[in-house]
Legacy VTK file of the C-alpha trace (Angstrom):
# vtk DataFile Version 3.0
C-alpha trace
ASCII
DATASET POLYDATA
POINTS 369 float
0.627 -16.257 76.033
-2.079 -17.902 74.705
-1.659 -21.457 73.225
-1.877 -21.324 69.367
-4.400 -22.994 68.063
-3.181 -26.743 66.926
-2.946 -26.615 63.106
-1.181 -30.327 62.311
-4.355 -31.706 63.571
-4.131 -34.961 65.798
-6.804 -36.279 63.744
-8.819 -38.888 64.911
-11.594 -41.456 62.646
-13.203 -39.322 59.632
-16.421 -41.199 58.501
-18.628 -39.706 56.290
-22.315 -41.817 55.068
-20.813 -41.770 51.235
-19.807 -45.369 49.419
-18.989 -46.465 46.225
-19.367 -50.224 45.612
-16.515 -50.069 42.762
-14.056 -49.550 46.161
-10.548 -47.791 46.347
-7.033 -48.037 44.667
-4.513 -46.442 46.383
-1.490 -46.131 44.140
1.250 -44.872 45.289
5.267 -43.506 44.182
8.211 -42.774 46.629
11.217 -41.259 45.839
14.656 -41.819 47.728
16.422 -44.670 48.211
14.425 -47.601 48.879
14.929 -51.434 48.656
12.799 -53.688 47.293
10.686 -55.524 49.676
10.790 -52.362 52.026
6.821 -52.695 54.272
4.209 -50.366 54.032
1.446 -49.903 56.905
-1.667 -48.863 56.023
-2.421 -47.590 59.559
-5.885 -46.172 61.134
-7.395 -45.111 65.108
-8.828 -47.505 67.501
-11.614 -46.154 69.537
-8.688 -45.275 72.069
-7.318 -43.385 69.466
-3.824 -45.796 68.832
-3.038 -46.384 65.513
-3.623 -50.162 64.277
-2.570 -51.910 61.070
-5.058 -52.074 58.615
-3.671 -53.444 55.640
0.305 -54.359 54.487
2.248 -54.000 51.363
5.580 -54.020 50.107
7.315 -51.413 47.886
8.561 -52.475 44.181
10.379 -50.061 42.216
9.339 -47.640 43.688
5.575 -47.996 44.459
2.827 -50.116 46.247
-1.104 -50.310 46.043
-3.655 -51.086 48.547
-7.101 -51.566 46.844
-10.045 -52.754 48.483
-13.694 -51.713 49.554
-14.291 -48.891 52.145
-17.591 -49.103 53.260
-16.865 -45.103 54.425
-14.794 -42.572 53.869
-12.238 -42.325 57.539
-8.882 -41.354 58.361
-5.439 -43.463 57.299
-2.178 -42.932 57.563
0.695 -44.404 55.571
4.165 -45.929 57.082
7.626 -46.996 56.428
8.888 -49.189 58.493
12.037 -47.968 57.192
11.318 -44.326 57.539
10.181 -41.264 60.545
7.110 -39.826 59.699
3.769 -41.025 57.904
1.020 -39.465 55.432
-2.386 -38.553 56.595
-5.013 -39.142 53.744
-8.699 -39.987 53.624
-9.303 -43.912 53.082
-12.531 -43.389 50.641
-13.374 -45.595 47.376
-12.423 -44.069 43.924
-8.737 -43.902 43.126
-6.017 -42.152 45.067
-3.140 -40.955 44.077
-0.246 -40.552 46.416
3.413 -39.195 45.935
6.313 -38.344 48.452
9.457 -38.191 49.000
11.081 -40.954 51.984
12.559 -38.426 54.065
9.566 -35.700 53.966
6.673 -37.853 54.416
4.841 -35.144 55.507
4.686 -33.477 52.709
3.077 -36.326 50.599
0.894 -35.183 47.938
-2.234 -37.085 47.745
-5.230 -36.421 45.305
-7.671 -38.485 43.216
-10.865 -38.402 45.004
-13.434 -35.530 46.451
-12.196 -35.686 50.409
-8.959 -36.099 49.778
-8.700 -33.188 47.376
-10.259 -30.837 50.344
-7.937 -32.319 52.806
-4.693 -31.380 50.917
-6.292 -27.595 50.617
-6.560 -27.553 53.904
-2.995 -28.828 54.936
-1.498 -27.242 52.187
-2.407 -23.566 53.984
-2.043 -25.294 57.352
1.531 -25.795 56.644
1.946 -22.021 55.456
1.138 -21.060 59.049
3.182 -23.480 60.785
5.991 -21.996 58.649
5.215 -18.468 59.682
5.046 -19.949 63.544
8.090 -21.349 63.605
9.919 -18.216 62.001
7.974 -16.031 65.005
9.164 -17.948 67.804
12.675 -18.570 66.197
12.859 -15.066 66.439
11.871 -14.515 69.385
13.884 -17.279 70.965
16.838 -15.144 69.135
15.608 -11.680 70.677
15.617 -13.493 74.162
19.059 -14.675 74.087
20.021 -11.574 73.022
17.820 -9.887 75.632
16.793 -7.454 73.311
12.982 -6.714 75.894
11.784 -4.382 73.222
11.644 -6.791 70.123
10.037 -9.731 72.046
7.389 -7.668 73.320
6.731 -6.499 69.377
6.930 -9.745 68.345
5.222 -11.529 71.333
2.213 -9.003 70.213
2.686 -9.992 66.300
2.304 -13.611 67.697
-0.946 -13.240 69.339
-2.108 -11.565 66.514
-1.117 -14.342 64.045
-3.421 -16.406 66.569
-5.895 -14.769 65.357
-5.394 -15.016 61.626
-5.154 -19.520 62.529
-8.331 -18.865 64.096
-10.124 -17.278 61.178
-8.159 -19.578 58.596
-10.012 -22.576 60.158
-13.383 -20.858 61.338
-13.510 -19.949 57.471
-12.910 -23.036 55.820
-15.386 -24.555 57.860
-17.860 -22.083 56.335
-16.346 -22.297 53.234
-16.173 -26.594 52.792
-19.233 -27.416 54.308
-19.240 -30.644 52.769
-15.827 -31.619 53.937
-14.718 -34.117 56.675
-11.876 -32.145 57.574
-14.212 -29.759 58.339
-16.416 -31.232 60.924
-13.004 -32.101 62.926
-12.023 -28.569 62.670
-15.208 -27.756 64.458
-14.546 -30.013 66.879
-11.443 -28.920 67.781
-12.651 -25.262 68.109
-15.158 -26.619 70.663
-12.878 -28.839 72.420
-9.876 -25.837 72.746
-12.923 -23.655 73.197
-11.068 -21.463 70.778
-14.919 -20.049 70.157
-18.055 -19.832 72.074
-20.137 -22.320 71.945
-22.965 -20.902 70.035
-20.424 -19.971 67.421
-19.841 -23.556 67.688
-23.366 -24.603 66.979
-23.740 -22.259 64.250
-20.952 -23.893 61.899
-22.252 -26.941 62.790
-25.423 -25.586 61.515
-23.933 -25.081 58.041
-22.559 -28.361 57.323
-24.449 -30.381 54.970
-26.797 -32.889 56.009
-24.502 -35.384 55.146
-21.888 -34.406 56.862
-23.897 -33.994 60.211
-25.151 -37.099 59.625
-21.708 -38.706 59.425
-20.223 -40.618 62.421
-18.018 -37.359 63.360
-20.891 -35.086 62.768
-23.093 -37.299 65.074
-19.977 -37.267 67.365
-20.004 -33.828 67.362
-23.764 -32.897 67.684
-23.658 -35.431 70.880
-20.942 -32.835 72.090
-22.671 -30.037 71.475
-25.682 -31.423 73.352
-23.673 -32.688 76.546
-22.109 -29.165 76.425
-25.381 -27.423 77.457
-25.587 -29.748 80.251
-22.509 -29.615 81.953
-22.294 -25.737 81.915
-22.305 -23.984 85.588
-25.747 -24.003 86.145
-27.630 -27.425 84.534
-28.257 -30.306 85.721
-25.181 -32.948 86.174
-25.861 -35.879 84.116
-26.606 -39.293 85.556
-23.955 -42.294 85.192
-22.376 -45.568 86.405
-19.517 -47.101 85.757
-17.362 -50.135 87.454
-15.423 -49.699 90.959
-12.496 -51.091 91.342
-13.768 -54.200 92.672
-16.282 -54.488 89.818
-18.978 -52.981 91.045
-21.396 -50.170 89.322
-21.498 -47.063 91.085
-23.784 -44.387 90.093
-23.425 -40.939 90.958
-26.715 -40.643 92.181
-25.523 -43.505 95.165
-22.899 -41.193 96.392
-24.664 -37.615 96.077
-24.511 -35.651 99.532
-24.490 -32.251 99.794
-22.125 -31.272 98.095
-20.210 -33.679 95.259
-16.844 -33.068 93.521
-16.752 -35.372 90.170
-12.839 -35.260 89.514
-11.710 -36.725 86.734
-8.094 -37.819 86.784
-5.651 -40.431 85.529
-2.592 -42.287 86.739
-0.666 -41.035 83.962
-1.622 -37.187 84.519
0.799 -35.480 86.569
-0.940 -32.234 86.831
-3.848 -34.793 88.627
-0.887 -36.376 90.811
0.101 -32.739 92.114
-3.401 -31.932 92.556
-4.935 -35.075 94.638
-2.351 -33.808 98.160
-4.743 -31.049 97.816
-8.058 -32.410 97.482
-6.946 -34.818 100.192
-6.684 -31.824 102.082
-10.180 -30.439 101.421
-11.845 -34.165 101.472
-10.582 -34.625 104.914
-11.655 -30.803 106.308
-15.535 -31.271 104.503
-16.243 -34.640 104.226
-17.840 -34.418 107.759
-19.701 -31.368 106.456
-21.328 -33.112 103.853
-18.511 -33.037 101.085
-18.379 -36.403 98.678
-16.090 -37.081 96.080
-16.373 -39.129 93.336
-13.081 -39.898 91.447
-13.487 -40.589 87.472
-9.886 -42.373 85.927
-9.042 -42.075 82.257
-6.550 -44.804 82.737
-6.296 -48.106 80.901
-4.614 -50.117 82.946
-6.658 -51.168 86.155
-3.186 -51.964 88.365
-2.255 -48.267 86.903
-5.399 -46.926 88.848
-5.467 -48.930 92.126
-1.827 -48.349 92.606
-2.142 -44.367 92.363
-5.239 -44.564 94.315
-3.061 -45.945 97.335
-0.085 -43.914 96.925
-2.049 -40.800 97.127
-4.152 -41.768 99.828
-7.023 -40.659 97.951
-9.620 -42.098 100.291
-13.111 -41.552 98.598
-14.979 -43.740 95.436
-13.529 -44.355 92.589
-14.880 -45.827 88.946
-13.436 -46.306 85.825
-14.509 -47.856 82.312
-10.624 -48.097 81.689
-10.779 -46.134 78.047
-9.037 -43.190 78.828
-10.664 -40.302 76.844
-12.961 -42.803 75.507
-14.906 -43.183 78.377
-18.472 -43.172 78.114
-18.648 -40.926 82.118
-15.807 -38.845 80.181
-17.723 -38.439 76.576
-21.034 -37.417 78.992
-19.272 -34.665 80.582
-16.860 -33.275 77.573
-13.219 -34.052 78.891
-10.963 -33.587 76.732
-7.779 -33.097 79.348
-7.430 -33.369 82.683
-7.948 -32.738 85.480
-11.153 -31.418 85.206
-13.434 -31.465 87.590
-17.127 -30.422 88.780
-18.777 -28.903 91.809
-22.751 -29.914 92.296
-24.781 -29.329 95.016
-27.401 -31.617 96.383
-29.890 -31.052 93.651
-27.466 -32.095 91.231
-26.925 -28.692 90.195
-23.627 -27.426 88.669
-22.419 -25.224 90.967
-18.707 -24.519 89.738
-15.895 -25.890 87.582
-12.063 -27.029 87.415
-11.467 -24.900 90.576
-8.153 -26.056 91.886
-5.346 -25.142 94.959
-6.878 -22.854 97.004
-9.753 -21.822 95.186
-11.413 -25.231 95.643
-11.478 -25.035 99.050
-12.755 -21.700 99.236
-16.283 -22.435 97.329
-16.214 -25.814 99.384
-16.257 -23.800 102.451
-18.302 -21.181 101.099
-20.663 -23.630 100.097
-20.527 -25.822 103.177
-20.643 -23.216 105.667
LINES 1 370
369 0 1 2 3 4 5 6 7 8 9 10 11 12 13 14 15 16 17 18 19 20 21 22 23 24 25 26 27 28 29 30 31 32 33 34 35 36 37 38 39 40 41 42 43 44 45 46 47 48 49 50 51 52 53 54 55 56 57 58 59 60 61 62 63 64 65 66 67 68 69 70 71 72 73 74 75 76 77 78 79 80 81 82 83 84 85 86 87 88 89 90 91 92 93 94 95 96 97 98 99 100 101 102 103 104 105 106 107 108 109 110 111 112 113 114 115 116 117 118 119 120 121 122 123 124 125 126 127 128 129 130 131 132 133 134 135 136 137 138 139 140 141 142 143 144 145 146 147 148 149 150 151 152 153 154 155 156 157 158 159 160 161 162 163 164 165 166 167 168 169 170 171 172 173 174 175 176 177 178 179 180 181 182 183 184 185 186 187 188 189 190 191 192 193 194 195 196 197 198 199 200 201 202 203 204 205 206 207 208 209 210 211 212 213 214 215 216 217 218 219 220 221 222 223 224 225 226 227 228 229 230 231 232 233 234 235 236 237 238 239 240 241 242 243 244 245 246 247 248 249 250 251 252 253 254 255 256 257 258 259 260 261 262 263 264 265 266 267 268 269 270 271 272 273 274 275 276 277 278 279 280 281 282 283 284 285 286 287 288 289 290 291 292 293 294 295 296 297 298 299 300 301 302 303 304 305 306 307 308 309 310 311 312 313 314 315 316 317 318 319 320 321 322 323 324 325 326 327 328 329 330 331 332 333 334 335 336 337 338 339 340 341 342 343 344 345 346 347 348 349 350 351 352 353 354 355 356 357 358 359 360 361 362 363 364 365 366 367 368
């Protein structure tokens, strides 16, 4: 079954090129039991994509305020640190209004400026269809147990289709806000899950408003689009560098024979760690044939890296920027999971993709041979 498309959003920084030198007030009312004194986080995304503490405040009777100047509109998120959960809202200057309820953070209502008032929209129907998903695959968990074949193929079919209507729901609002933050990230993530084709892709793009493709995201975004061409089967691998592990820059350019694999892996990624045995395997056959590897981590701790590079006797150069998805090699070529890797041939030429088990040593030895 195909993965439904992610509708609560693992947002990352929202920046558009609007300010407003009068800055923001963000006043906001909890319900619920709550003592005095309780801390607030006013939380936002590193460039690794952790949330950091921004700004602190402490609840009194029932409320709290952060005010300040934003020089542009990005991402926030609120936090108890008495409480699970936290509220997504748009950081932008004017004055913002926020209500929830201590035990349903989630569900925090937050209006007052323009962003903020499309976000909500959009989560508002978001949450509609997460409602509908759960109630599909409650009942199909039910049919299962019950081993009732005929109504979890009906509803197994019912779920693809409501895949369909998530698709549409974003692909629309995207056409339909093209002035909106949220929707430039809901492009992205259509790209990234390659939930659409990428001239699809480039065609909402194409509709946002200037500003909004001029915005860091947007900019984000049209780099993606670009690097996309580039890194299809077919174009020309793009040139890079990064540190070894002894601290030296490797490009791929010093390590091109006749045939390359770029693999991009991590530590941390256990589909990687079940893969490498096998790629071990196919180094070791072709690597007298003219086979090179390359290895590309998305880890962030160097000890992380050189320790899995021993274990798994993975015998063949290695470089890492240590940003995980961050990484200016990974940005370049698109990754946004691993592994992932990339066949080129000794005009730098794409050749095939993500091939894995067997099927990577078959084009290696079809290619080789």
């Amino acid at each position: 079954m195909k993965k439904l498309l992610t509708i609560g959003l693992g947002l990352a920084f929202l920046v558009s090129c609007n300010s407003n030198p009068e800055g923001f007030t963000l006043n906001a009312t909890v319900t619920g039991e709550l003592d005095n004194g309780t801390r607030v986080f006013l939380k936002t995304a590193d460039t690794l994509n952790k949330l950091v503490d921004v700004d602190t405040a402490t609840v009194e009777n029932g409320s709290f305020t952060f005010s300040g100047i934003q020089n542009e509109p990005q991402l926030h998120y609120i936090t108890l640190e008495t409480a699970m959960g936290n509220i997504p809202l748009i950081l932008e200057n004017g004055k913002i209004q926020v209500k929830f309820q201590k035990d349903s953070m989630n569900f925090a209502k937050v209006k007052g400026t323009p962003q903020n008032e499309l976000f909500m929209s959009f989560l508002d129907e978001s949450r509609e269809l997460s409602n509908r998903a759960r109630s599909m695959q409650n009942d199909m968990r039910n049919a299962a147990q019950q081993r009732d074949t005929a109504t979890v193929s009906a509803l197994r079919e019912e779920y693809i289709e409501f895949q369909d209507d998530v698709k549409n729901f974003n692909i629309q609002f995207a056409k339909d806000n093209p002035s909106a933050l949220i929707s430039v990230l809901i492009i992205n993530n259509l790209m990234m899950g390659k939930v659409i084709p990428h001239d699809e892709v480039k065609t909402l793009f194409d509709g946002l408003t200037p500003e909004m493709k001029a915005s860091n995201p947007g900019k984000k975004l049209q780099e993606q689009l670009d690097n996309a061409k580039s890194t299809e089967i077919g174009g020309v691998a793009p040139e890079f560098s990064a540190p070894t592990p002894e601290g030296n820059l490797l490009a791929l350019s010093d390590i091109k024979g006749k045939l390359t694999l770029v693999d991009f892996w991590a530590a941390w990624c256990r589909p990687c760690r079940a893969e490498n045995p096998n790629i071990v395997n196919v180094y070791n056959k072709y690597h007298d044939k003219g086979l090179n590897i390359i290895g590309v981590s998305l880890d962030t701790r160097a000890e992380d890296w050189t320790k899995a590079i021993e274990a798994d006797g993975l015998a063949w150069n290695h470089i890492s920027n240590l940003k995980r998805f961050q990484d200016p090699v990974a940005r370049l070529y698109n990754i946004n999971a691993i592994p992932a890797a990339f066949l080129i041939d000794e005009n730098g030429v794409i050749v095939a993709k993500d091939l894995r088990g067997p099927a990577l040593e078959q084009k290696v030895a079809e290619l080789l041979n």
